[in-house]
VOPAGU-2260 file (C-alpha; in pm, 1 decimal, decimal comma):
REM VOPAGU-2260
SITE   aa  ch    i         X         Y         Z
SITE  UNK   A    0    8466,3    9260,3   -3287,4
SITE  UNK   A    1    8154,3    9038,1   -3412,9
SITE  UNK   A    2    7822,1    9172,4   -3495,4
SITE  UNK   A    3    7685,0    8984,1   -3237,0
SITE  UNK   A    4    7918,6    9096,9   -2976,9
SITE  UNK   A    5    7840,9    9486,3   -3063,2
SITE  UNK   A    6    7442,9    9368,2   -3065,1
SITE  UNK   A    7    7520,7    9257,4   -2692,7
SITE  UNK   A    8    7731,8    9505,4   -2548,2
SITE  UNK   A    9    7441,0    9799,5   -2734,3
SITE  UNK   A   10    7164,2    9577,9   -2533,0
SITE  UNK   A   11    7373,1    9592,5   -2193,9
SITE  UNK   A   12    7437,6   10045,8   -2232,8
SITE  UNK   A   13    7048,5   10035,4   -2364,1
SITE  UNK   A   14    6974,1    9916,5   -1996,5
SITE  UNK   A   15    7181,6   10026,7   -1773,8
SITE  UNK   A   16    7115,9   10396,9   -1925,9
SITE  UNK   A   17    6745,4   10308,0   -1894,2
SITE  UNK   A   18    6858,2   10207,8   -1518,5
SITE  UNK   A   19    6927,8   10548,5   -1409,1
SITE  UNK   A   20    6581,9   10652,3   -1456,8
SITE  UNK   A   21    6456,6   10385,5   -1308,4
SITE  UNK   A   22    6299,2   10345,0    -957,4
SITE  UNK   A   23    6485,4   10117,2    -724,1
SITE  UNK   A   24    6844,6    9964,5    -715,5
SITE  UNK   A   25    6785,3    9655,2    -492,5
SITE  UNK   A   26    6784,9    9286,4    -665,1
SITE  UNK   A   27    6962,5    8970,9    -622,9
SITE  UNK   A   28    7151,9    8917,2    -936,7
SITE  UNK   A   29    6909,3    8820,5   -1258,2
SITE  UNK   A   30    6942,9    8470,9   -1369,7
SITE  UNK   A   31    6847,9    8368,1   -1754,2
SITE  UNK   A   32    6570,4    8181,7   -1654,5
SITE  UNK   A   33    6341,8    7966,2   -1908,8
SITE  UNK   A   34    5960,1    8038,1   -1937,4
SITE  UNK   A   35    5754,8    7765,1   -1751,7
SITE  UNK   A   36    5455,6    7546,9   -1865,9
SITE  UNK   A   37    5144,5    7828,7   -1897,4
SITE  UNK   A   38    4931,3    7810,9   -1538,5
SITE  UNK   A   39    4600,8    7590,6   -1480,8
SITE  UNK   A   40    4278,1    7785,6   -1518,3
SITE  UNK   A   41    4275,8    7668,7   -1151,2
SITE  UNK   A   42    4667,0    7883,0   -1050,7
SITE  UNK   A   43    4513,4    8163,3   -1215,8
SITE  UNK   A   44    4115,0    8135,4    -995,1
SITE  UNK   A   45    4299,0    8327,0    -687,6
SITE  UNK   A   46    3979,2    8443,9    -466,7
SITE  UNK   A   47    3875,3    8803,0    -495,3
SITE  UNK   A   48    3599,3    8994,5    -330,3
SITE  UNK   A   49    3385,4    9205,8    -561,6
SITE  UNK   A   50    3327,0    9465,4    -345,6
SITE  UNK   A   51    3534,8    9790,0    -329,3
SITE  UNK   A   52    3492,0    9807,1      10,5
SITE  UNK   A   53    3610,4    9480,8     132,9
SITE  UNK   A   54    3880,4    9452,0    -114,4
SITE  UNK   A   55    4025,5    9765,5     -12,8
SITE  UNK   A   56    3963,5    9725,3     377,2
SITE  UNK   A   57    4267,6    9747,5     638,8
SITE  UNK   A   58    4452,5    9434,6     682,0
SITE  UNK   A   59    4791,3    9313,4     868,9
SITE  UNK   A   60    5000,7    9156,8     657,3
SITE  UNK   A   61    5408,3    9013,7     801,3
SITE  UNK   A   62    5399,2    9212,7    1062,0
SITE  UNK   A   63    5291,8    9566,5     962,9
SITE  UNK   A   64    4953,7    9727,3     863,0
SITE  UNK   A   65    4806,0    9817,0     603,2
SITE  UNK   A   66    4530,0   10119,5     603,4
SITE  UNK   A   67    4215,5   10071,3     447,4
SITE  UNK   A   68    4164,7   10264,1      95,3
SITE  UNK   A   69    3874,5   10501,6     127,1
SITE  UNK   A   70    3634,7   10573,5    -106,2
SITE  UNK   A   71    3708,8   10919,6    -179,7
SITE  UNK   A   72    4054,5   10806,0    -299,2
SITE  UNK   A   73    3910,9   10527,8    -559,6
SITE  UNK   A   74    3778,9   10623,3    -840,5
SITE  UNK   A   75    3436,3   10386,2    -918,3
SITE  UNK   A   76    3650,6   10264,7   -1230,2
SITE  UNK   A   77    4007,7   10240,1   -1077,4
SITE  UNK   A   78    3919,1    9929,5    -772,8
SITE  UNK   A   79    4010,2    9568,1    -912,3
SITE  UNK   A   80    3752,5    9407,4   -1151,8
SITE  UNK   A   81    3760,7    9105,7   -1421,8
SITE  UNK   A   82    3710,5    9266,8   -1729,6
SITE  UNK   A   83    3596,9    9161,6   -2065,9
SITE  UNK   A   84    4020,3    9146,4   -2245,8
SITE  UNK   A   85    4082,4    9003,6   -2617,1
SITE  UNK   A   86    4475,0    8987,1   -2626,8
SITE  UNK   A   87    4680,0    8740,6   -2828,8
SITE  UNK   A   88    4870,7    8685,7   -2505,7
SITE  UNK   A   89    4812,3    8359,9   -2312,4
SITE  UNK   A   90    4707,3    8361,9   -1968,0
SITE  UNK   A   91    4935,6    8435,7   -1704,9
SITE  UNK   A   92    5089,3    8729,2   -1874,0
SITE  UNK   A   93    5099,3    9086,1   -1733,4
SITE  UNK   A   94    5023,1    9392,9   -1964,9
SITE  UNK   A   95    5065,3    9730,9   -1885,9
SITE  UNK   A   96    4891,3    9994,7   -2073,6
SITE  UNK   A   97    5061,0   10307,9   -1973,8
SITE  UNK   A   98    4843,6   10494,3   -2168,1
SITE  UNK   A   99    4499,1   10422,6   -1976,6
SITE  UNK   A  100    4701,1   10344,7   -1651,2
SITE  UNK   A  101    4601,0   10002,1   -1615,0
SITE  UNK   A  102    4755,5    9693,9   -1555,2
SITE  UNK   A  103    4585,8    9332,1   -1688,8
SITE  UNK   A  104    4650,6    9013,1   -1578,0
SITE  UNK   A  105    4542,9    8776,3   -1876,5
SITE  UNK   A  106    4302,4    8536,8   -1763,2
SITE  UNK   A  107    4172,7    8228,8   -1993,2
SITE  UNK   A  108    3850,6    8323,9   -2161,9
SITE  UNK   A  109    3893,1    8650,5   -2329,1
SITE  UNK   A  110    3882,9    8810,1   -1939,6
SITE  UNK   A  111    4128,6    8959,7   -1733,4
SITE  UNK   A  112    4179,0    9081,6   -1403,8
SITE  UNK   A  113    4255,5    9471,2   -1450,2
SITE  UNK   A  114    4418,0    9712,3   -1189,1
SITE  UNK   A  115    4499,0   10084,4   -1215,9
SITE  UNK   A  116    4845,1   10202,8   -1182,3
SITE  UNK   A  117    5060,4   10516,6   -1177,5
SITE  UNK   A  118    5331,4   10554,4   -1419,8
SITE  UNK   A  119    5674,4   10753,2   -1459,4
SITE  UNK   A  120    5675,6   11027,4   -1739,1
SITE  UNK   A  121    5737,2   10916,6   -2045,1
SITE  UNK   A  122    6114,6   11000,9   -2061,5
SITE  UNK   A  123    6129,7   10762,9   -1765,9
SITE  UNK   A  124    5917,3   10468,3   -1867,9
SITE  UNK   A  125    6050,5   10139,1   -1955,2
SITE  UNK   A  126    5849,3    9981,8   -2265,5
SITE  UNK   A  127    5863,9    9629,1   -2433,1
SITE  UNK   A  128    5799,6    9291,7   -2389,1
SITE  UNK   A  129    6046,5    9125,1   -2103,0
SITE  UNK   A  130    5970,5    8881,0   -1761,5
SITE  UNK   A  131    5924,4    8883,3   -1417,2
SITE  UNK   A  132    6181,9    8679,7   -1253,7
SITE  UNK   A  133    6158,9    8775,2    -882,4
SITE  UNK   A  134    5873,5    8830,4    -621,1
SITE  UNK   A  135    5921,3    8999,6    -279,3
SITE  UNK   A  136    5700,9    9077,1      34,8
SITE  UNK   A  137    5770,1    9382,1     159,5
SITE  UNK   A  138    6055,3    9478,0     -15,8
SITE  UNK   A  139    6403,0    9669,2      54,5
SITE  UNK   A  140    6401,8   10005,3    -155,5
SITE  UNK   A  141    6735,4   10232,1    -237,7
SITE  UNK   A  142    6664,3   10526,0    -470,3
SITE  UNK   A  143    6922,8   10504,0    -822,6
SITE  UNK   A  144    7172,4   10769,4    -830,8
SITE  UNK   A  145    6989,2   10943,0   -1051,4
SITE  UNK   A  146    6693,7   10996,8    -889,6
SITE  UNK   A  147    6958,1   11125,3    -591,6
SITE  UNK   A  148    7083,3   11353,1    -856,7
SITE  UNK   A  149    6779,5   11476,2    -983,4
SITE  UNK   A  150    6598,9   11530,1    -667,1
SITE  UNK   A  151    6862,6   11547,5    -389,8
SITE  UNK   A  152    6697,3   11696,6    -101,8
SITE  UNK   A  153    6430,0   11420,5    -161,7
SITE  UNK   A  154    6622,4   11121,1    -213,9
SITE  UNK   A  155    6935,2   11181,4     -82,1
SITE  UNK   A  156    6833,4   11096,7     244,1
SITE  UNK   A  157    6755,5   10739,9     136,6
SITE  UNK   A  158    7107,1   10642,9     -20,0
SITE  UNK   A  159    7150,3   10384,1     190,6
SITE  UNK   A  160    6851,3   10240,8     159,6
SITE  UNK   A  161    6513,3   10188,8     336,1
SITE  UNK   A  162    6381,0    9839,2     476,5
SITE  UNK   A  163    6073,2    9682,3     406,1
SITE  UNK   A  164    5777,6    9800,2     576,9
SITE  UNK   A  165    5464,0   10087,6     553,8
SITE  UNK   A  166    5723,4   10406,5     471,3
SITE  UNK   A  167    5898,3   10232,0     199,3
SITE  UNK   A  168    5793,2   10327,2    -137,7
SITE  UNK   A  169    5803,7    9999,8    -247,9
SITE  UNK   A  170    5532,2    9890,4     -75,3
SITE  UNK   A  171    5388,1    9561,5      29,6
SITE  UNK   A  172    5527,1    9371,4    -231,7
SITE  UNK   A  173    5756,4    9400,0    -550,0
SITE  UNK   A  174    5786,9    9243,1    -908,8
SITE  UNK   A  175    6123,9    9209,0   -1043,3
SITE  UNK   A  176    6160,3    9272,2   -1430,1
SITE  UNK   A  177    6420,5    9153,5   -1589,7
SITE  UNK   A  178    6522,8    9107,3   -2024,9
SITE  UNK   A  179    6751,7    8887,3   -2154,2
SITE  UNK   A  180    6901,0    8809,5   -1848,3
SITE  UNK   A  181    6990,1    9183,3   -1746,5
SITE  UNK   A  182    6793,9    9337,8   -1449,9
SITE  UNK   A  183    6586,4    9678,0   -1566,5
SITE  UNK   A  184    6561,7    9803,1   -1236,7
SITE  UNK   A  185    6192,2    9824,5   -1257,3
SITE  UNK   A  186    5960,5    9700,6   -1053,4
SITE  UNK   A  187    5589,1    9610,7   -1047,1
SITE  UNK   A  188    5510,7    9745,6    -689,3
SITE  UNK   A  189    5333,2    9875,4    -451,9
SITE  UNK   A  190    5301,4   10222,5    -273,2
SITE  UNK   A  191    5302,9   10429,7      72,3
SITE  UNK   A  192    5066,3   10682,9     -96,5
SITE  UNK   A  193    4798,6   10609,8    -254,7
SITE  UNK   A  194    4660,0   10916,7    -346,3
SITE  UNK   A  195    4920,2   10855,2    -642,2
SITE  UNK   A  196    4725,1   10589,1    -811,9
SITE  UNK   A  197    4577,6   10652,1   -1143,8
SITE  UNK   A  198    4848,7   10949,9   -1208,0
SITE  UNK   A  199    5200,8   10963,9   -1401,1
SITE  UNK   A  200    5405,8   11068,7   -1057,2
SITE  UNK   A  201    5649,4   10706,9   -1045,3
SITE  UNK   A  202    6030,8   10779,6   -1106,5
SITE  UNK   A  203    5916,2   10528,4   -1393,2
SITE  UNK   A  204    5836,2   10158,7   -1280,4
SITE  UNK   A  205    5428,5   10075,8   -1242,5
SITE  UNK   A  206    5245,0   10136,5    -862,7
SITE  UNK   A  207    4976,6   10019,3    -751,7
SITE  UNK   A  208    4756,9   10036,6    -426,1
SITE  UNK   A  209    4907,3    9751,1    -158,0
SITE  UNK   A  210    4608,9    9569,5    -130,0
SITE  UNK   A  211    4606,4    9532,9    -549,2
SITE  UNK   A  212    4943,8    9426,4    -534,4
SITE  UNK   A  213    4954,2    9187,9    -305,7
SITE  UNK   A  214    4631,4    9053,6    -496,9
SITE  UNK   A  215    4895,3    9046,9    -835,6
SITE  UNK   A  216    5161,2    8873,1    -611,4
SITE  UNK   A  217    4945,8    8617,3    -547,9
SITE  UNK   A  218    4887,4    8508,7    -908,3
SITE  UNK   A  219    5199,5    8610,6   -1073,1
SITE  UNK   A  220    5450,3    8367,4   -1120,4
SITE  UNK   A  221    5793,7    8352,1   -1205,7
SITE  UNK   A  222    5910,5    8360,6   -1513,6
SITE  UNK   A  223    5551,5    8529,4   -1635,7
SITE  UNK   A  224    5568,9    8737,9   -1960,4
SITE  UNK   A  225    5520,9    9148,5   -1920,5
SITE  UNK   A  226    5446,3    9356,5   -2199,3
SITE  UNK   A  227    5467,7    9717,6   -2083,6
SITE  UNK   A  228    5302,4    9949,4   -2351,0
């Protein structure tokens, strides 16, 4: 057997062991998939309110609702802001900071757009630089076996799966991460509770409140560079 072939087969049991602590099973098959031509200043100008209240307001979105964020639940710090962001990545890239529970959305300019997430313990988080190459609205959700294992009463229940909509974990919308070709089985997503936000509570991939991740959907594209911290 080649070097190369025992480099391959190590990446594929890297993954899929980093699978089973990950937080969803659902995904079309991951494609290799070239990076595309870095956005306009003008892909990345999506509109955004500046004030908490608006921004985190009810809103209806395919069908089902979305509940207003109150703000007793938001820290002053945590709601969506551009913030001053000096990064050798170009714009369009997403960068987790696991750490400080943020996510950044590189914007030209030194600036990005920042959101707070919750993250997975450390045992459970996936780290390094990989892409997004899937977007969904209101996501389908099945727990990984083990998560079923680990927490059986909770999860079991869900083994076959939970449709989109407000009781799925997933939230209002999900970003696929996949490296080298191989889905991670984490997600970028949103949340049915988000009282979690700011915390390390995930089963490892990144939350954040629906109406911050729909605002990410919208200027995310495919094939974007993430560099989870």
């Amino acid at each position: 057997m080649t070097s190369i072939s025992i480099s391959v087969r190590s990446l594929v049991l890297i993954l899929l062991a980093g699978a089973v602590s990950a937080c969803a099973t659902d995904q079309k098959p991951s494609v290799h998939a070239s990076l595309p031509a870095p956005p306009s200043p003008s892909e990345l100008a999506v509109a955004t309110s500046s004030d908490p209240a608006k921004m985190y307001s009810e809103a209806f979105d395919q069908g089902f609702h979305v509940p207003a964020v109150g703000s007793k639940m938001l820290a002053s710090n945590h709601h969506r802001q551009v913030v001053d962001y000096s990064t050798s990545e170009a714009p369009g890239t997403v960068v987790v900071d696991q750490t400080d529970r943020f996510l950044y959305f590189v914007m030209p300019d030194s600036k990005a757009m920042r959101y707070t997430v919750a993250v997975g313990p450390a045992s459970r988080n996936f780290t390094g630089t990989a892409m997004i190459d899937r977007k969904a609205k209101w996501p389908r959700w099945t727990p990984t076996q083990s998560m079923i294992q680990r927490s059986p009463d909770h999860y079991g229940r869900f083994k076959d799966g939970v449709d989109g909509g407000p009781s799925n974990p997933m939230g209002a919308r999900a970003l696929y991460i996949q490296k080298d070709g191989i889905d991670t089985y984490y997600r970028v997503h949103g949340t049915n509770d988000p009282s979690s936000i700011g915390k390390a509570v995930s089963a490892g991939c990144i939350r954040l409140l629906n109406q911050d991740v729909m605002d990410l959907y919208e200027r995310v594209r495919i094939g974007a560079r993430i560099v989870v911290l």
